[in-house]
C-alpha positions as CSV (number, residue, x, y, z in Angstrom):
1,X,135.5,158.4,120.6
2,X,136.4,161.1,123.2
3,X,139.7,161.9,124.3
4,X,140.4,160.4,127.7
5,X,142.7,163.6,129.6
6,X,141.4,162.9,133.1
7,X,145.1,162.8,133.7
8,X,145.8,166.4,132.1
9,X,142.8,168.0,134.1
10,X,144.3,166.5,137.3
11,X,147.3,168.1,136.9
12,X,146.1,171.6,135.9
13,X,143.6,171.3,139.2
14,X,146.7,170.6,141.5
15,X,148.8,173.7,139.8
16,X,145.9,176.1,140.2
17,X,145.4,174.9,144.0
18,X,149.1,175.7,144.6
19,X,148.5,178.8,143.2
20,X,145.4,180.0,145.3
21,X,147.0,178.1,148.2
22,X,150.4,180.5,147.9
23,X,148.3,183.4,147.2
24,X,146.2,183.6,150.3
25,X,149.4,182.6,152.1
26,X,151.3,185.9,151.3
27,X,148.1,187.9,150.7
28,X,148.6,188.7,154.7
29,X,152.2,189.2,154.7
30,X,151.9,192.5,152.1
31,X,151.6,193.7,149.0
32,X,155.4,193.5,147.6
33,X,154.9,189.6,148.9
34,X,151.6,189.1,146.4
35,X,153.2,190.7,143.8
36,X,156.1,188.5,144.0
37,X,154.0,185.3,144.4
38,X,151.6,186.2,141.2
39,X,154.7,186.4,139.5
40,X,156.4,183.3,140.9
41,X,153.3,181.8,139.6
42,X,153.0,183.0,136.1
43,X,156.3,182.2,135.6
44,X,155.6,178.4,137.1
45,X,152.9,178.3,134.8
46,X,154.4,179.3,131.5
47,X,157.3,177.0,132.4
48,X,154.7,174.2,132.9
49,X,152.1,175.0,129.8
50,X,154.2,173.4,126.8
51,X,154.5,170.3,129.4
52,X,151.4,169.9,129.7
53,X,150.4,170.8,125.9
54,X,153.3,167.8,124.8
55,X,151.1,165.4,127.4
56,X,147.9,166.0,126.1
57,X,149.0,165.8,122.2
58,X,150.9,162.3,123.5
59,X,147.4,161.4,125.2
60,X,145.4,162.5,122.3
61,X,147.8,159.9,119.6
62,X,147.8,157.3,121.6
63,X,143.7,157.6,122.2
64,X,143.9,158.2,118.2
65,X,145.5,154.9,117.6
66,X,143.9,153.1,119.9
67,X,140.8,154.3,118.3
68,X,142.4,153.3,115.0
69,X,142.8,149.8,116.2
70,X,139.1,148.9,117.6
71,X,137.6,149.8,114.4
72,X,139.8,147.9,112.5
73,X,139.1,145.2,115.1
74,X,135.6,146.1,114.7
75,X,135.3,145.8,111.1
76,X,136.8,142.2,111.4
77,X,134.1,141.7,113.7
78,X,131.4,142.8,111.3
79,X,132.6,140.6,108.7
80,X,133.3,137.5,110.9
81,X,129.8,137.6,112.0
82,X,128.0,139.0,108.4
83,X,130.4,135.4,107.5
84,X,129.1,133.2,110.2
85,X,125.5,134.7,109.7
86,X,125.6,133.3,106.0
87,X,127.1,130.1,106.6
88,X,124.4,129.3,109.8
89,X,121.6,130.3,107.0
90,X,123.6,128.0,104.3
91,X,123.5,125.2,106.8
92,X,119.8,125.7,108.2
93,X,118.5,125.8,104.4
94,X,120.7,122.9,104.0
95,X,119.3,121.1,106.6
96,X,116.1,122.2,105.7
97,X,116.5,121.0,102.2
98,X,117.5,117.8,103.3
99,X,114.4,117.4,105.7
100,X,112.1,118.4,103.2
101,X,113.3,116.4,100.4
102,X,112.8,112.5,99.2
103,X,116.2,110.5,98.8
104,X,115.6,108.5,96.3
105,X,113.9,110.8,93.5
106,X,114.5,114.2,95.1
107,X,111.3,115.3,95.4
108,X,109.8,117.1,97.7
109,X,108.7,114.3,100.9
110,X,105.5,114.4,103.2
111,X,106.7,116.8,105.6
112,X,107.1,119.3,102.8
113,X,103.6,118.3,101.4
114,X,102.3,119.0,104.7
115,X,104.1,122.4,105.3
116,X,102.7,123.8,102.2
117,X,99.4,123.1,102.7
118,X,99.5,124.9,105.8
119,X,100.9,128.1,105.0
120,X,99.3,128.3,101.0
121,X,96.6,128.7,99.5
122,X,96.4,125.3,97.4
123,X,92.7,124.4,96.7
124,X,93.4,121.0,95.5
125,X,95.6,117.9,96.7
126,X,95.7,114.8,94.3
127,X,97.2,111.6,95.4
128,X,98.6,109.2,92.8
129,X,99.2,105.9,93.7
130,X,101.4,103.9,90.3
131,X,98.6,100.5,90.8
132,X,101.0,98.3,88.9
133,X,104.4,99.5,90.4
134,X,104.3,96.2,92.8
135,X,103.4,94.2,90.2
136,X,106.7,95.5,88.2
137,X,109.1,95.8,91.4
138,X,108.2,92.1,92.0
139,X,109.2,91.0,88.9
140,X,112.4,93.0,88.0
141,X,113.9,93.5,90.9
142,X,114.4,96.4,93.6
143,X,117.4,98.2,91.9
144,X,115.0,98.4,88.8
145,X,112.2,99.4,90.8
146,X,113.5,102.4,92.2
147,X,115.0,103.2,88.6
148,X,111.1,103.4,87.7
149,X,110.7,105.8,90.5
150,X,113.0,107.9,89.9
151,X,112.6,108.3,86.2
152,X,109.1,109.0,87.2
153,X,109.6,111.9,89.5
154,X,111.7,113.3,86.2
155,X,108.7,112.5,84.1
156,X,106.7,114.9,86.8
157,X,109.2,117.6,86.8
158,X,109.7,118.0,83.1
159,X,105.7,118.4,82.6
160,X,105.8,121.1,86.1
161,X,103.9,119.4,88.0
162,X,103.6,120.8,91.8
163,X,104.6,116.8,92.9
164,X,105.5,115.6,96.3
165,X,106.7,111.5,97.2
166,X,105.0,110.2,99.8
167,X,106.5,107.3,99.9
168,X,106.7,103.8,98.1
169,X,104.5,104.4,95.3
170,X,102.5,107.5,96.2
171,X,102.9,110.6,95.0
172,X,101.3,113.9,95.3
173,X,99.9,116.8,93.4
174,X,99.0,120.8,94.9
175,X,97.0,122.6,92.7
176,X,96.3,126.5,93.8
177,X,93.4,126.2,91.9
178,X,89.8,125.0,93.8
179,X,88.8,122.5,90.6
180,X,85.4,122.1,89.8
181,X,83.9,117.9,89.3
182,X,84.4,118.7,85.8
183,X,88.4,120.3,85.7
184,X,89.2,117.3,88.0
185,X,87.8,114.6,86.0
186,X,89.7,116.7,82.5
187,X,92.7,116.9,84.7
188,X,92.7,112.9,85.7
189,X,92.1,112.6,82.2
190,X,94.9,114.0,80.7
191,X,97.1,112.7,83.6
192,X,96.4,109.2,82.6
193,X,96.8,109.9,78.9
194,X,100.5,111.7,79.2
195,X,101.4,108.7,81.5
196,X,100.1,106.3,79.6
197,X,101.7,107.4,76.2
198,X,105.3,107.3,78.2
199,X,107.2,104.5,77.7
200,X,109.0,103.8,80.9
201,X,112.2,101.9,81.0
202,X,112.8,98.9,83.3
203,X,116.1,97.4,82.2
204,X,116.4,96.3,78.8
205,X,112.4,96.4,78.5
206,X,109.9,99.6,77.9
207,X,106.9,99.2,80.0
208,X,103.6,101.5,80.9
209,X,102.5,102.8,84.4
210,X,99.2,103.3,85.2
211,X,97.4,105.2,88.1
212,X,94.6,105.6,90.4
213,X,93.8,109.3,92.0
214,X,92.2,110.4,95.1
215,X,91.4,114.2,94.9
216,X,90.4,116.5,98.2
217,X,88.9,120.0,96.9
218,X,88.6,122.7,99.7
219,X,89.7,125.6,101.8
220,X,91.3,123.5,103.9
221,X,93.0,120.3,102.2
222,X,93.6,117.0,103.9
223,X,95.7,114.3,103.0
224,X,93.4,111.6,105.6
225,X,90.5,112.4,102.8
226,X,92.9,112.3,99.5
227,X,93.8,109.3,100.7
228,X,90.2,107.9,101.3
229,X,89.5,109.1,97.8
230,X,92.0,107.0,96.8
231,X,91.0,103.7,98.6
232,X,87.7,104.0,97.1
233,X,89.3,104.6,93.3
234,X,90.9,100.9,93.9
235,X,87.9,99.5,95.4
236,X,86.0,100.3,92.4
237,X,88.8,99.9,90.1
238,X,88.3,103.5,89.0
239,X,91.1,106.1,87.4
240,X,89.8,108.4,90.0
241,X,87.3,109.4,92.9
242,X,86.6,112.5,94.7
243,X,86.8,112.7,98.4
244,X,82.7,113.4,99.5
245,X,82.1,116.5,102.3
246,X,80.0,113.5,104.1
247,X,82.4,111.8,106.6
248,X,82.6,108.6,105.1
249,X,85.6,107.3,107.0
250,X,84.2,108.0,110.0
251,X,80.9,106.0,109.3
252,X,83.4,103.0,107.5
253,X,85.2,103.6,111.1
254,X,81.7,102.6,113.0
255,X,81.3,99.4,110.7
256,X,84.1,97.7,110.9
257,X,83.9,98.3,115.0
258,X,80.3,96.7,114.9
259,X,81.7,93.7,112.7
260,X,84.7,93.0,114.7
261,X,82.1,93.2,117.3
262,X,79.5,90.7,115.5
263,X,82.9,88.3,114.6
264,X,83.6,88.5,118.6
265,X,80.3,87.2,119.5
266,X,79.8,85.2,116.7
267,X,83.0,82.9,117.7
268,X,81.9,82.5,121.3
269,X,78.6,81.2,120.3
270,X,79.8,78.8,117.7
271,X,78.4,80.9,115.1
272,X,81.2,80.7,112.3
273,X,80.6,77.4,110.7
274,X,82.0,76.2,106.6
275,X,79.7,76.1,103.6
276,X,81.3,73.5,101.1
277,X,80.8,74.0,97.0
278,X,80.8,71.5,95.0
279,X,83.6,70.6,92.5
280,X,83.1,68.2,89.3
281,X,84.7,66.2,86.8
282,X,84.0,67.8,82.8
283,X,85.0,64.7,81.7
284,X,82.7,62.6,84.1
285,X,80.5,65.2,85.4
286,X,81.1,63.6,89.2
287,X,81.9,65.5,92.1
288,X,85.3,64.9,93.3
289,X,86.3,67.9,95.6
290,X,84.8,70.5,97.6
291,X,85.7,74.2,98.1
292,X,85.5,75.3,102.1
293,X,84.2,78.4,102.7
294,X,83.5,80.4,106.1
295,X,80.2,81.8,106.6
296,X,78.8,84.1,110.1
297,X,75.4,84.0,111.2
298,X,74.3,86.1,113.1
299,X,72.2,86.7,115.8
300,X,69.1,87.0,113.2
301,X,70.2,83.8,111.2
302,X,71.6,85.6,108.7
303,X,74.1,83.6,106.5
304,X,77.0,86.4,106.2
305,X,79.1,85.7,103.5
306,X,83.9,85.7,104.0
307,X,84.3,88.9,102.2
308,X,81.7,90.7,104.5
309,X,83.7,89.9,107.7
310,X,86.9,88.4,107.0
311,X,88.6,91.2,106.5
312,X,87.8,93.0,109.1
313,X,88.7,89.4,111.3
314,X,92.3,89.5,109.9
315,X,92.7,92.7,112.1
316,X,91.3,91.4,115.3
317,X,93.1,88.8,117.4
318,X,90.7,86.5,116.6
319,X,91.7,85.3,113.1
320,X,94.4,83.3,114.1
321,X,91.5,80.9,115.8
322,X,88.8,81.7,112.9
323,X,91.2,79.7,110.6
324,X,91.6,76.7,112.4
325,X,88.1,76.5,113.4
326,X,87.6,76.4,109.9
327,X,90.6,73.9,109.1
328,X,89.0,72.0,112.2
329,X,85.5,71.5,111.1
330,X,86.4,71.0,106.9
331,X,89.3,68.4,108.3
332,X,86.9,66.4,111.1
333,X,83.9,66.5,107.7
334,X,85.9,64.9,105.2
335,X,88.0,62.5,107.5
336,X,85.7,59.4,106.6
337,X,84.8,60.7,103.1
338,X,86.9,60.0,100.1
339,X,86.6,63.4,98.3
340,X,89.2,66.3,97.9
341,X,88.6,69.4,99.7
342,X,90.1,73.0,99.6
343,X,90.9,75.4,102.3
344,X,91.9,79.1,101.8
345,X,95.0,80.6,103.5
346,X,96.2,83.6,103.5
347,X,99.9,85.1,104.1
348,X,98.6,86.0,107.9
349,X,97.9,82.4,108.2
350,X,101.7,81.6,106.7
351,X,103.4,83.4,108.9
352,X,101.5,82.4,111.7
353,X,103.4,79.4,113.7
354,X,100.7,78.3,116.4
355,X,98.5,78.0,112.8
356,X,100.5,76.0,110.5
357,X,101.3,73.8,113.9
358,X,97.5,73.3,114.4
359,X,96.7,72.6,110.4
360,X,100.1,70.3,110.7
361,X,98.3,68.4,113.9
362,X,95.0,68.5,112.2
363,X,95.6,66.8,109.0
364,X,97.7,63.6,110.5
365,X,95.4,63.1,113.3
366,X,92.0,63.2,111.2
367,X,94.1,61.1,107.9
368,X,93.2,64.2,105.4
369,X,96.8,65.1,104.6
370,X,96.6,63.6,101.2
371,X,93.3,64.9,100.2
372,X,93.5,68.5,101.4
373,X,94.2,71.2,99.1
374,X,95.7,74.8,100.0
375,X,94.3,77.6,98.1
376,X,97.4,80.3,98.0
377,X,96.3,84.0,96.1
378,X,98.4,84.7,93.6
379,X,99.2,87.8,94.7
380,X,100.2,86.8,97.9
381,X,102.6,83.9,96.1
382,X,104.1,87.3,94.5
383,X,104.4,89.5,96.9
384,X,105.9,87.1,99.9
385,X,107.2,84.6,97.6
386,X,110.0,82.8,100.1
387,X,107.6,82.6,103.1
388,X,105.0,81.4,100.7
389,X,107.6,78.5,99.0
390,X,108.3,77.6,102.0
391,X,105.3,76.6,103.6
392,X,104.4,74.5,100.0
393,X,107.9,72.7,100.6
394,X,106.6,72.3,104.0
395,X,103.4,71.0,102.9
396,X,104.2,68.9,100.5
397,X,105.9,66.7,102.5
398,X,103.0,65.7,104.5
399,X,101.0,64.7,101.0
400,X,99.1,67.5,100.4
401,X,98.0,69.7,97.7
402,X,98.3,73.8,96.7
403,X,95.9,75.8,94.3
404,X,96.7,78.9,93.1
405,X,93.2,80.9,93.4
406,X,92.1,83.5,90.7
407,X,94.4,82.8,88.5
408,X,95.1,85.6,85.9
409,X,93.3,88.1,88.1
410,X,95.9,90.3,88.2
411,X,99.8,90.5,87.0
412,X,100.0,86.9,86.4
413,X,103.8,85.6,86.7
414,X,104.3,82.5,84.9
415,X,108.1,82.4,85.3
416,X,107.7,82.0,89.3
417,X,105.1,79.6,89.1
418,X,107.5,77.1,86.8
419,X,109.5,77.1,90.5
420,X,106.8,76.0,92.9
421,X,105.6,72.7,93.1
422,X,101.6,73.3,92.3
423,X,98.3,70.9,91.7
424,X,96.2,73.6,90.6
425,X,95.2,76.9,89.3
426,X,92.3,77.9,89.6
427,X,91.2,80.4,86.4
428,X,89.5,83.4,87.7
429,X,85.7,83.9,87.9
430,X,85.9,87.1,85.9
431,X,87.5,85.5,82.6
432,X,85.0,82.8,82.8
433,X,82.6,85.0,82.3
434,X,83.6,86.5,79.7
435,X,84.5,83.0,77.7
436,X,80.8,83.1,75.6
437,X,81.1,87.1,74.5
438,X,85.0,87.1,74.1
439,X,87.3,85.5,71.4
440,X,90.4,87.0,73.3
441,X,89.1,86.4,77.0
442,X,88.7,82.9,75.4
443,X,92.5,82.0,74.2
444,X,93.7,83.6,77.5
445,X,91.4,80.6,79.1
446,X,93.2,78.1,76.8
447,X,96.8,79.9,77.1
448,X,96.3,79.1,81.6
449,X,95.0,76.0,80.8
450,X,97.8,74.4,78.5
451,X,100.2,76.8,81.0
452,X,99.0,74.7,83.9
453,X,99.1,71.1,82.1
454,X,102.9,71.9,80.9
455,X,104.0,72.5,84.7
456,X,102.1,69.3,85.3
457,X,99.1,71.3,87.1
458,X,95.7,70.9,86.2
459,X,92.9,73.9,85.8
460,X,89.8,75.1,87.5
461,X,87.2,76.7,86.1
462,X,85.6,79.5,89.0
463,X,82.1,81.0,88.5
464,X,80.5,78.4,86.0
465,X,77.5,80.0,85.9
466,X,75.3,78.1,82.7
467,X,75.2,75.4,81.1
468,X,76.8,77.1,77.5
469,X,80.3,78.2,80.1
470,X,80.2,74.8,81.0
471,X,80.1,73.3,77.6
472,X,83.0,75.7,76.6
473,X,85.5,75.2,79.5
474,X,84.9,71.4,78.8
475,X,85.7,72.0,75.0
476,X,88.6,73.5,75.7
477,X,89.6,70.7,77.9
478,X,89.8,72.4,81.4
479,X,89.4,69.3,83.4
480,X,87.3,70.5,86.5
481,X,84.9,73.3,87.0
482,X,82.6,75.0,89.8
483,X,80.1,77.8,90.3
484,X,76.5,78.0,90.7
485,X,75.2,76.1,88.1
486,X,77.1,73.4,89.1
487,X,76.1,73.6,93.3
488,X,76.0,76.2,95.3
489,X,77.9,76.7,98.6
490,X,75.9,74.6,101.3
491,X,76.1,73.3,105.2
492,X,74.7,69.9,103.9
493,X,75.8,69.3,100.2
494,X,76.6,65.8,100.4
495,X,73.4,64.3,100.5
C-alpha cells in the first residue's frame, strides 16, 4: 500500500514558493540583500526539515497500521467467505441429496434416474416392477408393506446394483453396458434367481418376491419404452420383455383411438347388445342361471367380444352408460322368466353413484332383485375392499346375489372372504382346465369348493369345456358348472 504524504508535499511546495517569492523580491534591492535572504532561507529550512521529517515518519505509522488493520480485516474476510462458500455448497448438495433421493428406502428417485441418463453413458435401463407386492401389502398391512420395500432397496444395495425407486413398487436398474438379447435374458435370469432364493420378512412370516422386467437397450435410453417393455412382460405373464426399435406404443396408441371410436358409434346405433351363457345344475343337468355378457358389432356384423373393447370403454365417458345398457337389457330379458342371471361390475361401476342408482331403479321396477347375481373380481374385492363391502351390504338388502369371478386366479384371500356376505365363487377357467392332467390343480378345485360350502357359498365351475371336465367337477361335487360344452354365449339361448 503506498504511503499517503500529499500533506508533506504541500508543505515543502508552499516553503520553496516563499523562498523563490523572497528571492526575486530582494534580488532587485542588491546583492548584500540576496545574500542575506538565501541565508534567511537556509536557516528557515534547516529549522523546518526535522519538522517535517517527524510528520512524515508520524504519517508513514499511522498508514503502517492502518495497513496492518485492513489485512487483518481482510483475512477475516477471506475466511468468512471461504466459510460461507462451504456451507452454501453443504446446503445446495444437501438440497440436492434430498431432491434426488427416495424417502422411504433412500434410494435414488426418478428425478435422479432421469439426470443420469442424460449426462452418462448408460446403455441399458431395466425396470422392475415386485408383481406380487399388492398382493402382500393388501394382506399385511401398509406399515409391513413399506418394511418389504425398504428391506428390498437393502437387498439391491448389498448385491451393487445401480438401482433407482420409482415409485410404489417399481424400481430401476442403469447398466453402462449396451447388453446383447442374450446378456439381458442371463441378467433377468439371475435377477430372478437371487430374488427368488431371499427370504423376505413381512412380520413374523418369511415370504418370496417375484418380478417382471422391461429392458430399453440403446444410445439413448427411455424410460416411456422400459416401461412399455414392461406392460408387455405382464400381459404375457413373462419374467421379462425387451422394448422393440418398432414404435409399438404409438401403433397401440392408434388402436385404442379407433376402438373408442368404434364403441362411440356403436352405442348410438344400438350396436352393444348382451349374449347370455348358459349355467346348469351337475346334479340335475338343468339350466338354472345365465351369465350376461356384452358384445359390439360392428358396422360389418362382426360379433366383438368384452375384452376386445371394454377396456378401452372404461376410459371413455361412455362406460358409465355401456353398464346400464347392459343391466337394462339382461334386467328387461329375465323380468318374466324364472331363471338366475349374472351381471359383471367392475370397481368403476362401484364407485359410480348415477350407476348403482340406475341398477337400484332397475331391479325393483323390472321384479329381478332376487334373481340377479353381481359378479365382483377378486382382485377388485382386494384391492378396494370397503367400497366393495359396501355396495354388497347395499345389495343385499334389496335380495340380491354376489359372485366372486375367477376365483383362485390370482393371490386368493380366504380370510377376507369369511367377512363378506357371498353366494358364489366362481373357480377360474384356467384350473378347470387343468383338472384332467393335474392331481394338484385337482385338490386346489376340491380345497375352493369345500372353502366356499363352509362360508355357506356354493361353487362354479368356468370353462367346462368336455364332457370328462364335466364328469370330474360333478364328482367332486361342485354343484354348477358352465363353458362351451355346456352352451355357448348366444342372443337367443332360451329357445
Amino acid at each position: 500500500m503506498k504511503v499517503d504524504t500529499k500533506k508533506y508535499f504541500a508543505a515543502l511546495f508552499i516553503f520553496c514558493a516563499t523562498v523563490i517569492a523572497m528571492g526575486v523580491h530582494d534580488y532587485k534591492q542588491g546583492d548584500q540583500v540576496l545574500f542575506e535572504t538565501v541565508a534567511k532561507s537556509l536557516l528557515i529550512f534547516m529549522g523546518a526539515l526535522p519538522f517535517m521529517l517527524l510528520y512524515r515518519n508520524i504519517l508513514s505509522r499511522k498508514v503502517a497500521d492502518l495497513s496492518q488493520k485492513m489485512d487483518v480485516q481482510n483475512e477475516k474476510l477471506y475466511e468468512t467467505t471461504n466459510l460461507l462458500e462451504e456451507k452454501v455448497e453443504e446446503k445446495t448438495k444437501e438440497l440436492l441429496d434430498e431432491g434426488f433421493k427416495d424417502p422411504l428406502t433412500h434410494l435414488s428417485n426418478r428425478h435422479r434416474l432421469m439426470f443420469d441418463i442424460d449426462r452418462y453413458a448408460y446403455r441399458t435401463l431395466i425396470i422392475v416392477h415386485l408383481q406380487n407386492f399388492k398382493e402382500l401389502n393388501n394382506f399385511f398391512g401398509s406399515k409391513i408393506g413399506d418394511s418389504l420395500l425398504q428391506e428390498f432397496a437393502l437387498w439391491l444395495e448389498r448385491l451393487n446394483y445401480n438401482a433407482y425407486r420409482l415409485g410404489n413398487d417399481e424400481f430401476a436398474l442403469l447398466i453402462q453396458a449396451q447388453l446383447s438379447q442374450k446378456e439381458v435374458a442371463e441378467y433377468c435370469d439371475e435377477f430372478t434367481y437371487q430374488l427368488f432364493q431371499h427370504p423376505f420378512i413381512a412380520g413374523m412370516e418369511k415370504v418370496s418376491l417375484y418380478a417382471n422386467m422391461g429392458v430399453h437397450v440403446g444410445d439413448k435410453l427411455s424410460l416411456m419404452h422400459a416401461d412399455t417393455a414392461l406392460k408387455s412382460a405382464i400381459e404375457l405373464s413373462k419374467t421379462f420383455a425387451i422394448y422393440e426399435a418398432y414404435n409399438e406404443e404409438e401403433s397401440q396408441h392408434q388402436h385404442n383411438i379407433q376402438t373408442a371410436k368404434n364403441i362411440r358409434e356403436a352405442f348410438h346405433t344400438g350396436r352393444i347388445i348382451c349374449y347370455y351363457q348358459p349355467i346348469i345344475s351337475t346334479i340335475t343337468g338343468d339350466i338354472e342361471k345365465y351369465e350376461t355378457l356384452a358384445r359390439l358389432i360392428d358396422t360389418n356384423a362382426a360379433i366383438i367380444p368384452p375384452h376386445d373393447f371394454l377396456y378401452v370403454a372404461q376410459k371413455t365417458r361412455l362406460y358409465p352408460e355401456i353398464t346400464q345398457i347392459i343391466v337394462a337389457q339382461a334386467c328387461e330379458t329375465f323380468q318374466d322368466r324364472s331363471e338366475n342371471f349374472t351381471v359383471h361390475l367392475c370397481i368403476q361401476d362401484i364407485t359410480d353413484h348415477s350407476t348403482i342408482h340406475f341398477i337400484e331403479k332397475m331391479v325393483v321396477s323390472t321384479n329381478t332383485a332376487n334373481r340377479i347375481i353381481f359378479e365382483l373380481s377378486e382382485q377388485d374385492i382386494y384391492e378396494h375392499y370397503v367400497p366393495m363391502t359396501l355396495f354388497i351390504q347395499h345389495i343385499k338388502r334389496l335380495g340380491s346375489k354376489i359372485a366372486i369371478d375367477n376365483f383362485g386366479s390370482s393371490y386368493s384371500n380366504f380370510d377376507k372372504l369369511l367377512h363378506l356376505d357371498i353366494d358364489y365363487l366362481k373357480i377360474d377357467g384356467s384350473l378347470i382346465n387343468k383338472i384332467m392332467h393335474s392331481q394338484r390343480h385337482t385338490q386346489i378345485i376340491q380345497t375352493i369348493a369345500t372353502f366356499a360350502e363352509a362360508i355357506g357359498a356354493k361353487a362354479i365351475a368356468e370353462n367346462v369345456e368336455s364332457a370328462e371336465i364335466l364328469q370330474n367337477v360333478t364328482t367332486i361335487g361342485i354343484p354348477y358348472a358352465q363353458g362351451y360344452y355346456i352352451g355357448k354365449p348366444g342372443p337367443c339361448c332360451f329357445e
